[in-house]
C-alpha positions as a Markdown table, in Angstrom:
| # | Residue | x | y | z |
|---|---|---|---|---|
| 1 | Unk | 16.5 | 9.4 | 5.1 |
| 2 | Unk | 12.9 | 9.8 | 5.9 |
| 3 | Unk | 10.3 | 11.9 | 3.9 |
| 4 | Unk | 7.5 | 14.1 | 6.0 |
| 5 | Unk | 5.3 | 12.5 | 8.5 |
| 6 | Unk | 1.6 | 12.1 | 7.6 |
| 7 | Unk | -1.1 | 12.5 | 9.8 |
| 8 | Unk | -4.1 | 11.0 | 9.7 |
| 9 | Unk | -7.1 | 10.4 | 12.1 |
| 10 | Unk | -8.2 | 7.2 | 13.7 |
| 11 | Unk | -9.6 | 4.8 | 10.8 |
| 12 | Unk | -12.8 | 4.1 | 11.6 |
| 13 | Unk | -14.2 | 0.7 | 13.2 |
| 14 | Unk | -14.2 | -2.4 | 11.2 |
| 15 | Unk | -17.4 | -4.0 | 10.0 |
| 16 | Unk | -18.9 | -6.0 | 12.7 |
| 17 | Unk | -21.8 | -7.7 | 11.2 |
| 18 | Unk | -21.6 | -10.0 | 7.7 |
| 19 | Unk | -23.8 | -7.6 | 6.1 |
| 20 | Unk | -21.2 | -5.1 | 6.7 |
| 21 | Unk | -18.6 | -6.8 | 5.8 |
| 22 | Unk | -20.6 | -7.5 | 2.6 |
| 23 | Unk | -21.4 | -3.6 | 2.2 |
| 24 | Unk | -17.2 | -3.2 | 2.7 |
| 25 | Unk | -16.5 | -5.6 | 0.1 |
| 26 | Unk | -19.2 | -4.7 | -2.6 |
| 27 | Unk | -18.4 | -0.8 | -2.0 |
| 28 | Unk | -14.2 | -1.7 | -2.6 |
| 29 | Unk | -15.4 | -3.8 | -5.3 |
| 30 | Unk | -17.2 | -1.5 | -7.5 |
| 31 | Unk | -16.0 | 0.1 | -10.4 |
| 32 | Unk | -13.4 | 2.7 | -10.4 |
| 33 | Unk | -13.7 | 2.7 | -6.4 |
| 34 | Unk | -10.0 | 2.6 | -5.0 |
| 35 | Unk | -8.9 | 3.2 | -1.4 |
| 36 | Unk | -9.1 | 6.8 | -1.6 |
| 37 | Unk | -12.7 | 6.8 | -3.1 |
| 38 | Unk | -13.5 | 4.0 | -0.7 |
| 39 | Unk | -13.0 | 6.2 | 2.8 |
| 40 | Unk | -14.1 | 9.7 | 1.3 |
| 41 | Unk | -17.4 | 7.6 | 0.4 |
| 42 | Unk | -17.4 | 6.1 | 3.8 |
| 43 | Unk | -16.6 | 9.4 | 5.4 |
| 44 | Unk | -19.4 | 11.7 | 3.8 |
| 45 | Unk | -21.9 | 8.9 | 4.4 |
| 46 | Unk | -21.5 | 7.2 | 7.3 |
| 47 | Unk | -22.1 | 3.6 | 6.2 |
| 48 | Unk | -20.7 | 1.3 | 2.9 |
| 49 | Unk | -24.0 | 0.9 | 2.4 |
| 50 | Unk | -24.9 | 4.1 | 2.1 |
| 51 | Unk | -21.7 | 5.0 | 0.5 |
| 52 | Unk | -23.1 | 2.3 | -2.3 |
| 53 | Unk | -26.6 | 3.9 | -2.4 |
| 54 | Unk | -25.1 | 7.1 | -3.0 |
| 55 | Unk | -22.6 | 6.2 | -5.6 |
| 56 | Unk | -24.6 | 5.8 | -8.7 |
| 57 | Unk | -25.3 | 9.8 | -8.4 |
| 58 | Unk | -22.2 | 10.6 | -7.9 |
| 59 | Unk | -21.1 | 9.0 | -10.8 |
| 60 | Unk | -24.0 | 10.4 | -13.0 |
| 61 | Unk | -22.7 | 14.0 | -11.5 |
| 62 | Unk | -19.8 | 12.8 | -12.8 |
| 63 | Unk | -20.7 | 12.1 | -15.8 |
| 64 | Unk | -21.0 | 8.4 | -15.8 |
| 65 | Unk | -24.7 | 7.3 | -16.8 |
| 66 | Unk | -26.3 | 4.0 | -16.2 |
| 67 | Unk | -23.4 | 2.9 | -13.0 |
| 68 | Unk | -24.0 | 0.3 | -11.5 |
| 69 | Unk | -22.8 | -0.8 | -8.2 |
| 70 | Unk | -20.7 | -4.3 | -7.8 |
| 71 | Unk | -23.4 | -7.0 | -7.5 |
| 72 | Unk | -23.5 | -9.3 | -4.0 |
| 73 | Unk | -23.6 | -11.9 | -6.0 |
| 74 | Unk | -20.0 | -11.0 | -7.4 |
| 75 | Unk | -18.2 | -10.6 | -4.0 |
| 76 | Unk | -20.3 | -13.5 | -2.4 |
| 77 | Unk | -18.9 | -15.7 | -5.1 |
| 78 | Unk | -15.3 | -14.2 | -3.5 |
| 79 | Unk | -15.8 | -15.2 | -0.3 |
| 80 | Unk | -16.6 | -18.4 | -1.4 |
| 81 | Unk | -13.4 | -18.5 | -3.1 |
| 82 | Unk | -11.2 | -17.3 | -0.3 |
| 83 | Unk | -12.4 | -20.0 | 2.4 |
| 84 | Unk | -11.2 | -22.8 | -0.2 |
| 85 | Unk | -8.2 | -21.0 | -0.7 |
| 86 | Unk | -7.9 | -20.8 | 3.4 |
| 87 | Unk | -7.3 | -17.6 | 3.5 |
| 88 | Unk | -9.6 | -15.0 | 5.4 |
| 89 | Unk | -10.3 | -11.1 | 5.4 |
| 90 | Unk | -9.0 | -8.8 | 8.1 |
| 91 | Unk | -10.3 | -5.1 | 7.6 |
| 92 | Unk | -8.3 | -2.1 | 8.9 |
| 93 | Unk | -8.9 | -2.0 | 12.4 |
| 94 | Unk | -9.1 | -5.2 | 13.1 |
| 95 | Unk | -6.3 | -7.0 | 15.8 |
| 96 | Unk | -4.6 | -8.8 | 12.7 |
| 97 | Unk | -4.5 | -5.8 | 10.2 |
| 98 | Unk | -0.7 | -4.2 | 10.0 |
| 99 | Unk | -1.2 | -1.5 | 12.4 |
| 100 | Unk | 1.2 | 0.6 | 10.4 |
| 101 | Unk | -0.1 | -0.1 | 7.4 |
| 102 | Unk | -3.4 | 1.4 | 9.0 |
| 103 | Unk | -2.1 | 4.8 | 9.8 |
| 104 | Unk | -2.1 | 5.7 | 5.6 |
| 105 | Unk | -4.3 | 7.7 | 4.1 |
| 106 | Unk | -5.0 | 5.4 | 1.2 |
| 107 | Unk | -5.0 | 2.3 | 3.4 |
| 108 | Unk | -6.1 | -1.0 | 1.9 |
| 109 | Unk | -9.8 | -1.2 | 3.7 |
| 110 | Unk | -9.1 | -4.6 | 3.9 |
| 111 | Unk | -6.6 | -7.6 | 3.2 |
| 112 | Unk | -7.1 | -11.5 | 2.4 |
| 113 | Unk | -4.5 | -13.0 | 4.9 |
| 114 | Unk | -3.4 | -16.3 | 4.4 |
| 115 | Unk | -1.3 | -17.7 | 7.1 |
| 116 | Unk | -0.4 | -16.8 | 11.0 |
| 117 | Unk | -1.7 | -13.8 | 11.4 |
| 118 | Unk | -0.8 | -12.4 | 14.4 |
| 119 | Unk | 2.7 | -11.8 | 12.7 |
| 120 | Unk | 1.6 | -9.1 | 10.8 |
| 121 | Unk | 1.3 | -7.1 | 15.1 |
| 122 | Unk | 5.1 | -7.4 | 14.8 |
| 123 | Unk | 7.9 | -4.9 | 14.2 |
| 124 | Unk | 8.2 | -5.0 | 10.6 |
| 125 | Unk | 11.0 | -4.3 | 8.3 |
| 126 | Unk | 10.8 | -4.0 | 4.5 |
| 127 | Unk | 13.6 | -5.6 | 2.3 |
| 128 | Unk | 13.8 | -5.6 | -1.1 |
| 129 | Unk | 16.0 | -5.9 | -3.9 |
| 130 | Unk | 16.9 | -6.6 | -7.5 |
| 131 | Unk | 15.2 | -9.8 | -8.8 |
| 132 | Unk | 19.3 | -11.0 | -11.0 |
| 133 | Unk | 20.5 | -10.6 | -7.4 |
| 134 | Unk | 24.7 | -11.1 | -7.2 |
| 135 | Unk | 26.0 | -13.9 | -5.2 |
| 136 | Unk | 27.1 | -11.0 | -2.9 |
| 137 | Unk | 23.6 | -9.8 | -3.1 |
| 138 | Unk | 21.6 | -12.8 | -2.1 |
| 139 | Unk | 24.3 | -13.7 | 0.9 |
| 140 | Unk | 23.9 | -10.2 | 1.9 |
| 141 | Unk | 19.7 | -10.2 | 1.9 |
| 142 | Unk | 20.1 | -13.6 | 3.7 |
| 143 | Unk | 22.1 | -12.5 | 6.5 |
| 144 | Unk | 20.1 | -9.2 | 6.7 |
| 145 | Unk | 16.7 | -11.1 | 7.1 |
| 146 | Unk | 17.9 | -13.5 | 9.4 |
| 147 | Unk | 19.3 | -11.4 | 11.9 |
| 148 | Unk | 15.8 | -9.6 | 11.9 |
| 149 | Unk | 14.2 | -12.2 | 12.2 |
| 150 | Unk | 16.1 | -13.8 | 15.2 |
| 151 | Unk | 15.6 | -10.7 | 17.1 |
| 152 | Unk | 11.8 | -10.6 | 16.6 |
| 153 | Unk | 11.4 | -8.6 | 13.6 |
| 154 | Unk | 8.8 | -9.2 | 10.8 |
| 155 | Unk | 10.2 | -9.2 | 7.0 |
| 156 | Unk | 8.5 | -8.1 | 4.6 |
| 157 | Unk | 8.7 | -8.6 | 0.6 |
| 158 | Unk | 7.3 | -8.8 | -2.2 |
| 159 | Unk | 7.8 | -13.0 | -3.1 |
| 160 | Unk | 9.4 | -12.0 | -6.4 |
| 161 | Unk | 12.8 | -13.8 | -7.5 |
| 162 | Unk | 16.1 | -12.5 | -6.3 |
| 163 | Unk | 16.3 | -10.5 | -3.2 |
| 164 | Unk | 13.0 | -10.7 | -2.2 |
| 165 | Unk | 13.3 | -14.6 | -2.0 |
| 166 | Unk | 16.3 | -14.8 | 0.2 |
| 167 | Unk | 14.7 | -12.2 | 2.2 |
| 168 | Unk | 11.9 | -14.5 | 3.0 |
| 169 | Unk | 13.4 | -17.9 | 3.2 |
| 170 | Unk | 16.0 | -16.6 | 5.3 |
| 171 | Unk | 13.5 | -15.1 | 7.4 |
| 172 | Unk | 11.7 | -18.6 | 8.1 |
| 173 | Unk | 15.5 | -19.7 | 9.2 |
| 174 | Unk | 15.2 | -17.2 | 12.2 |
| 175 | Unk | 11.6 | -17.1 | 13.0 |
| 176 | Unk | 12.7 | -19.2 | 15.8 |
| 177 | Unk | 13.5 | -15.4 | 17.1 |
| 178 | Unk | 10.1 | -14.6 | 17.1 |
| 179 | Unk | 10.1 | -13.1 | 13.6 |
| 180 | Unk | 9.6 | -14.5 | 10.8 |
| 181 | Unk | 7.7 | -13.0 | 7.2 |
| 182 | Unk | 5.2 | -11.6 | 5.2 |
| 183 | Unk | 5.2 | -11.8 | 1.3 |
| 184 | Unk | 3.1 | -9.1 | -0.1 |
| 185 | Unk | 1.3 | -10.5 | -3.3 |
| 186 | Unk | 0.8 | -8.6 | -6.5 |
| 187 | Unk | -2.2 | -10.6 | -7.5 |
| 188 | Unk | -4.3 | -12.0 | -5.8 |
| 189 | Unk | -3.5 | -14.1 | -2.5 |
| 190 | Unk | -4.2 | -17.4 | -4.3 |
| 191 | Unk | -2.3 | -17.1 | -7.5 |
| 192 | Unk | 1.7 | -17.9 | -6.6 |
| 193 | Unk | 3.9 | -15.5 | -9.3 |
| 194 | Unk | 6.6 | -16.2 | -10.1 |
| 195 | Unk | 5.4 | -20.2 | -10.3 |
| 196 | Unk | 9.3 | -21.0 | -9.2 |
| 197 | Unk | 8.2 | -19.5 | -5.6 |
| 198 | Unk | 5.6 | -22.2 | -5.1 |
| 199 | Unk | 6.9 | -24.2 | -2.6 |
| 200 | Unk | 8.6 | -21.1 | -1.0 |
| 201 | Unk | 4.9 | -19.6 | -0.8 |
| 202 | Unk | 3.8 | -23.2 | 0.8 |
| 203 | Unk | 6.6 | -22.6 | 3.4 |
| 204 | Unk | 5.4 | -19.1 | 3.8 |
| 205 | Unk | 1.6 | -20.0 | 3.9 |
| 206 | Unk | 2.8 | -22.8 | 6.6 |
| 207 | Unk | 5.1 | -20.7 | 9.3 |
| 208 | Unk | 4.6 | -16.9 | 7.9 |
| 209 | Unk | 2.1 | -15.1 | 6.4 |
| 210 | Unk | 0.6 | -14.2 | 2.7 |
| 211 | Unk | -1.4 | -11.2 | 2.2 |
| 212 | Unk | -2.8 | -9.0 | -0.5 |
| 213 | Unk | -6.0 | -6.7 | -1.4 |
| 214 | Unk | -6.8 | -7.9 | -4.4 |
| 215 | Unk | -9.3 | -10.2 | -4.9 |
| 216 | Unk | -9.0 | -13.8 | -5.2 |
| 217 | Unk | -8.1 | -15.1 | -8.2 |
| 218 | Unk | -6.5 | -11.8 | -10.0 |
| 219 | Unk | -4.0 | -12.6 | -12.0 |
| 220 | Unk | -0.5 | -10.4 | -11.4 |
| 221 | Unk | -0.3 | -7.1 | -14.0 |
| 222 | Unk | 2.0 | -4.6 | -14.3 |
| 223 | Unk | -0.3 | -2.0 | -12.8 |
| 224 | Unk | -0.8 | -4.1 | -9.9 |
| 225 | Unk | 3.1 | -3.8 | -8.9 |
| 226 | Unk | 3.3 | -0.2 | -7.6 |
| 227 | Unk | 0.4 | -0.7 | -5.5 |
| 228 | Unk | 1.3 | -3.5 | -4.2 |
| 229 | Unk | 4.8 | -2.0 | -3.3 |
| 230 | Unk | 2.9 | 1.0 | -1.4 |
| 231 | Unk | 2.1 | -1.9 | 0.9 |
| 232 | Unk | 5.3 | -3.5 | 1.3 |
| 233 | Unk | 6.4 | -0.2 | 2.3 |
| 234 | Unk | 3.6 | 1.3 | 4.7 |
| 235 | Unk | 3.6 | -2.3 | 6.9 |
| 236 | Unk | 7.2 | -1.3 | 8.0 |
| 237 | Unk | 8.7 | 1.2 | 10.2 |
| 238 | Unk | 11.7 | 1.1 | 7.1 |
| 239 | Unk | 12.7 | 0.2 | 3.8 |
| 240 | Unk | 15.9 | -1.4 | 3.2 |
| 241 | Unk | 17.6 | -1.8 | -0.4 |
| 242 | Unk | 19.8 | -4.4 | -0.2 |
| 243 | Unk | 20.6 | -4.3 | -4.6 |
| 244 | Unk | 18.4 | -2.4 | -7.3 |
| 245 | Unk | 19.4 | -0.7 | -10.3 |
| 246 | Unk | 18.5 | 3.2 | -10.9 |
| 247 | Unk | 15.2 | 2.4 | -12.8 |
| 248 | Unk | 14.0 | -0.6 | -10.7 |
| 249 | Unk | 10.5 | -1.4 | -8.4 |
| 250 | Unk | 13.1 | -1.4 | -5.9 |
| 251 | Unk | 13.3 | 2.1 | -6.0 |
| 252 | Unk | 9.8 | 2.4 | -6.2 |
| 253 | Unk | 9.1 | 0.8 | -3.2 |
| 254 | Unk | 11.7 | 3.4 | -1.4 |
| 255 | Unk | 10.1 | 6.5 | -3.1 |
| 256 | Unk | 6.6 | 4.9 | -1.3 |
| 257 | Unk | 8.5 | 4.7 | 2.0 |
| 258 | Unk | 9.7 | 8.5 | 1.8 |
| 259 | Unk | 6.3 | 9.2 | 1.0 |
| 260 | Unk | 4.3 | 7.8 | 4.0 |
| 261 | Unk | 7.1 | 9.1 | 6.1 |
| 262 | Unk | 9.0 | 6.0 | 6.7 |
| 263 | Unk | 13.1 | 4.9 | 6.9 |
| 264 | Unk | 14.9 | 4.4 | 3.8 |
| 265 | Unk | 18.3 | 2.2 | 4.0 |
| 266 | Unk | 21.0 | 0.8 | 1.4 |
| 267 | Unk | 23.6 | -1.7 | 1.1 |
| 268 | Unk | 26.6 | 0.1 | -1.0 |
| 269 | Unk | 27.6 | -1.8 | -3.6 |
| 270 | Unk | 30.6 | -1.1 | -6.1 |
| 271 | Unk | 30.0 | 2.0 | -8.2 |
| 272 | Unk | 30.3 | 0.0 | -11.8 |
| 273 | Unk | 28.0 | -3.0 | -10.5 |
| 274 | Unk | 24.5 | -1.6 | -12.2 |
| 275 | Unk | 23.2 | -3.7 | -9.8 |
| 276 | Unk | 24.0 | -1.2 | -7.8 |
| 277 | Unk | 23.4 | 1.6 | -9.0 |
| 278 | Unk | 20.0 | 2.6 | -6.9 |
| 279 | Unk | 21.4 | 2.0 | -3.5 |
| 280 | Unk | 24.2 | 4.2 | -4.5 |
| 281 | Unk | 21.8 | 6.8 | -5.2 |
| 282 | Unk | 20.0 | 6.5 | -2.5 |
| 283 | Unk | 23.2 | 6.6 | -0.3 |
| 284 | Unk | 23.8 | 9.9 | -1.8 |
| 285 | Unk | 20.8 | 11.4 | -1.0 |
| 286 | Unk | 20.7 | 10.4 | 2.8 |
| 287 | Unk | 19.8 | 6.7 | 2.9 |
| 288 | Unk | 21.5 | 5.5 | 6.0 |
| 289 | Unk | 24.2 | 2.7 | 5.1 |
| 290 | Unk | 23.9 | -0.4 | 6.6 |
| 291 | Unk | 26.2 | -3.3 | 7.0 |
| 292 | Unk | 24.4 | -5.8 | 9.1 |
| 293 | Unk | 20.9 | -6.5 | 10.4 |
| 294 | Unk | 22.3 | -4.3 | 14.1 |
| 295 | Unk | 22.9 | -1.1 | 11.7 |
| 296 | Unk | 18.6 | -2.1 | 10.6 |
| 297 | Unk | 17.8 | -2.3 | 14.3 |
| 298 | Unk | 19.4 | 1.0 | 15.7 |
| 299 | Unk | 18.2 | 2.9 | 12.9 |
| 300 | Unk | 14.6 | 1.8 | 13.1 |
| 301 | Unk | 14.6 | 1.0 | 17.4 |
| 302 | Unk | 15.4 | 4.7 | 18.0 |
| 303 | Unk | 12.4 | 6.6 | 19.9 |
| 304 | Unk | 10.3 | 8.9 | 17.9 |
| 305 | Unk | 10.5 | 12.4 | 19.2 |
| 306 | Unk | 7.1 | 13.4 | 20.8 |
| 307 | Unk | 4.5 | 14.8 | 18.6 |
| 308 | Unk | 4.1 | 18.6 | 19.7 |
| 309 | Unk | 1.0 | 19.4 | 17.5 |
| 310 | Unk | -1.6 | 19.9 | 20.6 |
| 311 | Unk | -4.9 | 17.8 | 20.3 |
| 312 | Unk | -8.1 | 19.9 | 19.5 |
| 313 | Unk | -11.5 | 19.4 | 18.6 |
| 314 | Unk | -12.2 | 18.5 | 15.3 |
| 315 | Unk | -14.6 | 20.9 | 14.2 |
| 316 | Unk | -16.9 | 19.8 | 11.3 |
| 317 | Unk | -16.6 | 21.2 | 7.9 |
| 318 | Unk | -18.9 | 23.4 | 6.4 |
| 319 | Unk | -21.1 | 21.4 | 3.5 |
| 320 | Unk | -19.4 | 21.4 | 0.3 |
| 321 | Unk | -20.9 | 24.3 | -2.1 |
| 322 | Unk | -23.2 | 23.5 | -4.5 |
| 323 | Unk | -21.8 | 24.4 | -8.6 |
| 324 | Unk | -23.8 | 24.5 | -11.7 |
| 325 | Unk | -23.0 | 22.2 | -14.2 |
| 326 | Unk | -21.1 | 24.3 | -16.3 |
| 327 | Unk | -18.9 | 25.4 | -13.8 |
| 328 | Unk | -18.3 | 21.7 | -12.3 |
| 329 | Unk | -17.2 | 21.0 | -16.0 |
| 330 | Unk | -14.9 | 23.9 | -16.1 |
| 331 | Unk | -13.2 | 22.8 | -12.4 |
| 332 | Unk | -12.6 | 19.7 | -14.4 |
| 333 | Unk | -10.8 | 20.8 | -17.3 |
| 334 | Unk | -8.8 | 23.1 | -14.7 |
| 335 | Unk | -7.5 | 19.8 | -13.1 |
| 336 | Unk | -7.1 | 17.9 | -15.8 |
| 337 | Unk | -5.2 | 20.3 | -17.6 |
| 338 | Unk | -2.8 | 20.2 | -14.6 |
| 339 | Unk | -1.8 | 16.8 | -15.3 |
| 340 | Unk | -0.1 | 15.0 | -17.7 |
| 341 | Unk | 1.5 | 11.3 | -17.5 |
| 342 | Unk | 3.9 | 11.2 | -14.8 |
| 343 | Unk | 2.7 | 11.7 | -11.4 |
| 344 | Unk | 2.5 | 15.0 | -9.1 |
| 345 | Unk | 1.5 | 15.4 | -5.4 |
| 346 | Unk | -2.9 | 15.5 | -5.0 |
| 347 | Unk | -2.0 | 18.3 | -2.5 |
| 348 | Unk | 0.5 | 20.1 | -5.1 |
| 349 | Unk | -2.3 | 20.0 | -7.9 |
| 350 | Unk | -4.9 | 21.5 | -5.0 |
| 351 | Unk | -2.5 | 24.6 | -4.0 |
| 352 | Unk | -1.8 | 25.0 | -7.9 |
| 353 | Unk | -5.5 | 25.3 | -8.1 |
| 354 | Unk | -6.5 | 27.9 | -5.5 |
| 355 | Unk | -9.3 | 26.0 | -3.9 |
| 356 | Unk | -10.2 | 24.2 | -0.6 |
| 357 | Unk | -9.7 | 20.7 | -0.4 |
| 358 | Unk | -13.6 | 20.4 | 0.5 |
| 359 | Unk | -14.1 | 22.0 | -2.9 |
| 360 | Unk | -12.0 | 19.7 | -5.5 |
| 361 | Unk | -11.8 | 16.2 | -3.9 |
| 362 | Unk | -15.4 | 16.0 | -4.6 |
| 363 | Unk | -14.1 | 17.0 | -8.3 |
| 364 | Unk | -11.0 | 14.3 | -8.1 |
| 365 | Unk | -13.4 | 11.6 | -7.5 |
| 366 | Unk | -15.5 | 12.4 | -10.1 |
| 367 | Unk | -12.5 | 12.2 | -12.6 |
| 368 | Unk | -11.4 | 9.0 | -11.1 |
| 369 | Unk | -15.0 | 7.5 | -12.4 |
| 370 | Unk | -14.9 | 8.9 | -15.3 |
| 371 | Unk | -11.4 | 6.9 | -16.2 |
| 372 | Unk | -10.0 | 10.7 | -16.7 |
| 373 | Unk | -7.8 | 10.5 | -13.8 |
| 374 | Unk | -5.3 | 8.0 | -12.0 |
| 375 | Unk | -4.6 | 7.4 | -8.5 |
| 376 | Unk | -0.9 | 6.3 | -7.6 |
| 377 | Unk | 0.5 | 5.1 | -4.4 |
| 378 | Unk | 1.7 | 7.9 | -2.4 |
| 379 | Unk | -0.6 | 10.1 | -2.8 |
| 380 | Unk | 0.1 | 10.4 | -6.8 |
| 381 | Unk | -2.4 | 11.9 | -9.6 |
| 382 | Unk | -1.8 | 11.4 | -13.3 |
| 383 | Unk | -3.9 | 11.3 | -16.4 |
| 384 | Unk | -4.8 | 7.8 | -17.7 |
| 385 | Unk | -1.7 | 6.1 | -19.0 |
């Protein structure tokens, strides 16, 4: 089951000097800057710093008076905190940054990696799960992950309890393969949730890798979950469900895989086992069923049919046209009035609109400072929960 195929162009080139690594970091780290604010900023001008020069007008366009940018001395005192943690940054484009993870359009710009990072060049495969995993459920994650792993595959998961934990120490038991895995933190790459996966993050740390985009020290939220997810997700060529009920992160995870155009797979489980209730659903829908980790490896080994869309200039666009502040106000209210709590498509609330994207993603990043407007994973726009 696989959702539509995003295109995107090349990311531009990592920083290559500290001071623009600095410029990356301060620019992510300022206020109510997310990925998707991050790389139009970087787009429209150029440089981070430039991007950070130009964001307090943007925000008082917006709006938003008196914005201030992140301080250095904020993000220096993060890099001091990564190097004792031992872990390092690796910015999209760089050799060591998931190269599918790259291909998103709302990309972490960078990652804190802690751990062998080469890894993260491998195939990857996602598995996830329900953290009150069965017995039948945790043997089944284990022998899944394993067999991956043996035959050179990188798992990836999330480090919670349950599935996700078999996944990975099962992994490590078949990195002999040249595999092995990846844990995807919610938090920040230094702060081990739940605590009961400490020494399995030590093992990880040791033989596999750690990664997350938050910074160092964050403590786990509930917000942080679905983002992090989005990753777990675009690093792999698939997603497989291995238990999760119908409500679950589980699920969330495979909605963020249709989304960026990946593979979605499920273990069946019995119908009256809630447990498994999700990978039912997702069986029904056109998940392909698997059994065993060769069921994982034909599905995902399979050659993509070539891309037939024919390569042409990119032609610049036209600048964006100038509105008076009245009428910016009143695009405003026309977006916001478009959304409501649960999520819709950014290109859904554009067509609804009538307008060029050149026209209102100036708008939806205003909003976004503001506090008026929400980005979620996949592309998502709600109001402020």
């Amino acid at each position: 089951m696989t959702g539509p195929r995003q295109t995107s162009n090349h990311p531009p080139l990592p920083p290559t000097t500290e001071a623009d690594r600095l410029d990356w970091l301060r620019l992510l780290r300022s206020r109510r800057v997310g990925p998707s604010t991050f790389w139009r900023l970087l787009s429209e001008h150029g440089t981070a710093a430039a991007g950070l020069a130009a964001l307090p007008a943007v925000a008082a366009e917006a709006g938003v008076e008196d914005y201030r940018t992140c301080p250095a001395g904020v993000v220096l005192a993060e890099l001091e905190a990564g190097t004792r943690a031992g872990a390092r940054l690796v910015f999209r484009g760089a050799p060591d940054y998931p190269p599918a993870l790259a291909e998103l359009e709302d990309a972490p710009p960078l990652l804190w990696v802690i751990g062998q990072g080469p890894l993260l060049r491998r195939p990857t495969v996602a598995l996830v799960g329900a953290r009150n995993a069965s017995s039948l459920g945790a043997r089944t994650a284990r022998l899944l992950a394993r067999g991956l792993a043996e035959a050179g595959w990188l798992v990836v998961s999330g480090l919670a309890r349950g599935i996700d934990a078999e996944a990975h120490r099962a992994a490590l038991e078949g990195a002999g393969g040249g595999g092995g895995t990846a844990a995807v933190m919610a938090g920040g790459v230094d702060v081990i949730y739940p605590k009961e996966n400490e020494m399995l993050a030590a093992e990880i740390r040791a033989r596999g890798v750690l990664l997350s985009e938050q910074p160092m020290g964050v403590q786990p939220q509930a917000r942080h979950f679905p983002t992090r997810n989005r990753i777990v997700s675009g690093m792999a060529r698939g997603v497989v469900v291995v238990e999760a009920a119908v409500k679950s992160g589980s699920l969330i995870t495979a909605r963020c895989a249709l989304d960026q155009g990946r593979e979605v797979l499920a273990v069946p489980g019995h119908p009256l086992d809630g447990r498994a209730g999700g990978c039912n659903l997702l069986l029904r829908d056109g998940a392909q069923l698997v059994r065993h980790a060769e069921d994982v490896i034909e599905a995902l080994a399979r050659p993509e049919p070539p891309d037939l869309v024919e390569v042409i200039e990119e032609i610049p666009a036209p600048p964006p046209e100038r509105r008076s502040r009245a009428e910016t106000l009143a695009l405003h209210q026309r977006i916001l009035d478009r959304l409501g709590p649960v999520p819709v498509p950014e290109d859904q609330v554009i067509r609804d609109l009538g307008g060029a994207v050149g026209q209102i993603a100036p708008a939806l990043t205003d909003l976004e400072l503001e506090g008026r407007l929400e980005r979620r994973p996949g592309g998502l726009l709600s109001r402020p929960s």
